[in-house]
N, C-alpha and C positions, 0 to 999 in steps of 0.2 A: 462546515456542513457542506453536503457536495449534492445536487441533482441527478441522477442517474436513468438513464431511462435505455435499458434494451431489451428490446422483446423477446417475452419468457423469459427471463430473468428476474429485474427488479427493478421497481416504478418508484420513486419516492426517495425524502429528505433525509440522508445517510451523512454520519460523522466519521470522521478519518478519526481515528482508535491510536494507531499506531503505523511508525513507516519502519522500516528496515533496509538495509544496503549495506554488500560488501564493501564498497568504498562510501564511508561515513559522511567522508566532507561534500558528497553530495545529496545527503538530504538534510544537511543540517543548515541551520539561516541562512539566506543568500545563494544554499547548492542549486544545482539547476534539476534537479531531479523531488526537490521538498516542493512539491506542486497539488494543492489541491485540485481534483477533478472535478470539472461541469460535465465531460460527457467523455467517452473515450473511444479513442482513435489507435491508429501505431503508427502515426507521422507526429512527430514534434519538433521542435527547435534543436535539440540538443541530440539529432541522430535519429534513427528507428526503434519504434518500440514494440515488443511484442508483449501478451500479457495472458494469462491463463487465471480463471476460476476456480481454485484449489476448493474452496469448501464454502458452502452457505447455508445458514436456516435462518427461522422467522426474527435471529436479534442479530447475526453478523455476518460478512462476507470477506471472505482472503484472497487477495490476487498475487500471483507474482509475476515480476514484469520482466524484464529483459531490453536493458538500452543497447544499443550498439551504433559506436560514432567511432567512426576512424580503426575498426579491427578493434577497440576495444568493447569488450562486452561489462556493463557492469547490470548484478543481480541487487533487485528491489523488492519489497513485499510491501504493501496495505492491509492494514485492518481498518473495517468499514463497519457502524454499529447505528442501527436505529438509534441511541440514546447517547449522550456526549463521554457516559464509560461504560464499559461490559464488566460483567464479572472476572474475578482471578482467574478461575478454570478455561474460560475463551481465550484470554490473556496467554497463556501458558500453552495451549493448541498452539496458539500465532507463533510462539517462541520455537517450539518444536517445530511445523513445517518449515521456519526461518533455515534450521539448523540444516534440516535434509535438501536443503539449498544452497547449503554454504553460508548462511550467515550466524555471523555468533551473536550470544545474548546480550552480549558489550557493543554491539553495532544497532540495538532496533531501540527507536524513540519512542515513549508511551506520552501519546499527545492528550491524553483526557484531563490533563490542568492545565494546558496550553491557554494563553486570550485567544477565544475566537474571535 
C-alpha cells in the first residue's frame, strides 16, 4: 500500500498493481528499483529519477519513471489501484503503455498476490 499525496493529483491509500523495467533484475527481490512508494521525489539512492503520469482515473494510476546512475538510463513503470487488484482490461492498458516504452510483457511483475 503506498501514501501518496500531490496536489491536484491524488490524496489517498494506493496499491502498487504492478512494476515493470527493462532491466528486470532491478525490480525483482532485492533490486534496488522494486521500492514501494511513501511520497515522491527524483532524488534517490540508486541515482536520479525522473517520473511522468501517463494515465489516471477514479481506480488507477500509471507512471513511468526513468533511473539514471552512472550514464545508464534504466526504464520503469507502476501501476497504482485504489484496491489490492484492478480488472484484466487496466491490467492490459499497463502492458501496452509498458510496451510503447520499451518494456516487454516478459519484464512487468503483477504484484496483486504478492504478501503485503
Amino acid at each position: 500500500m503506498v501514501s501518496m499525496a500531490e496536489p491536484g493529483l491524488f490524496i489517498g491509500e494506493w496499491f502498487i498493481i504492478a512494476l515493470a523495467s527493462n532491466v528486470t533484475s532491478k525490480i525483482e527481490e532485492g533490486g534496488s528499483l522494486k521500492i514501494f512508494i511513501k511520497n515522491m521525489n527524483k532524488h534517490d539512492d540508486d541515482g536520479i529519477n525522473d517520473f511522468s503520469l501517463q494515465s489516471m482515473d477514479s481506480k488507477n494510476a500509471m507512471f513511468v519513471l526513468y533511473n539514471i546512475n552512472n550514464k545508464e538510463v534504466i526504464v520503469w513503470a507502476e501501476l497504482f489501484g485504489w484496491t489490492p487488484d484492478l480488472p484484466d482490461e487496466i491490467k492490459k492498458k499497463f502492458e501496452e503503455m509498458c510496451e510503447r516504452f520499451g518494456i516487454r510483457k516478459d519484464q512487468i511483475r503483477d504484484l496483486s498476490n504478492d504478501d503485503r
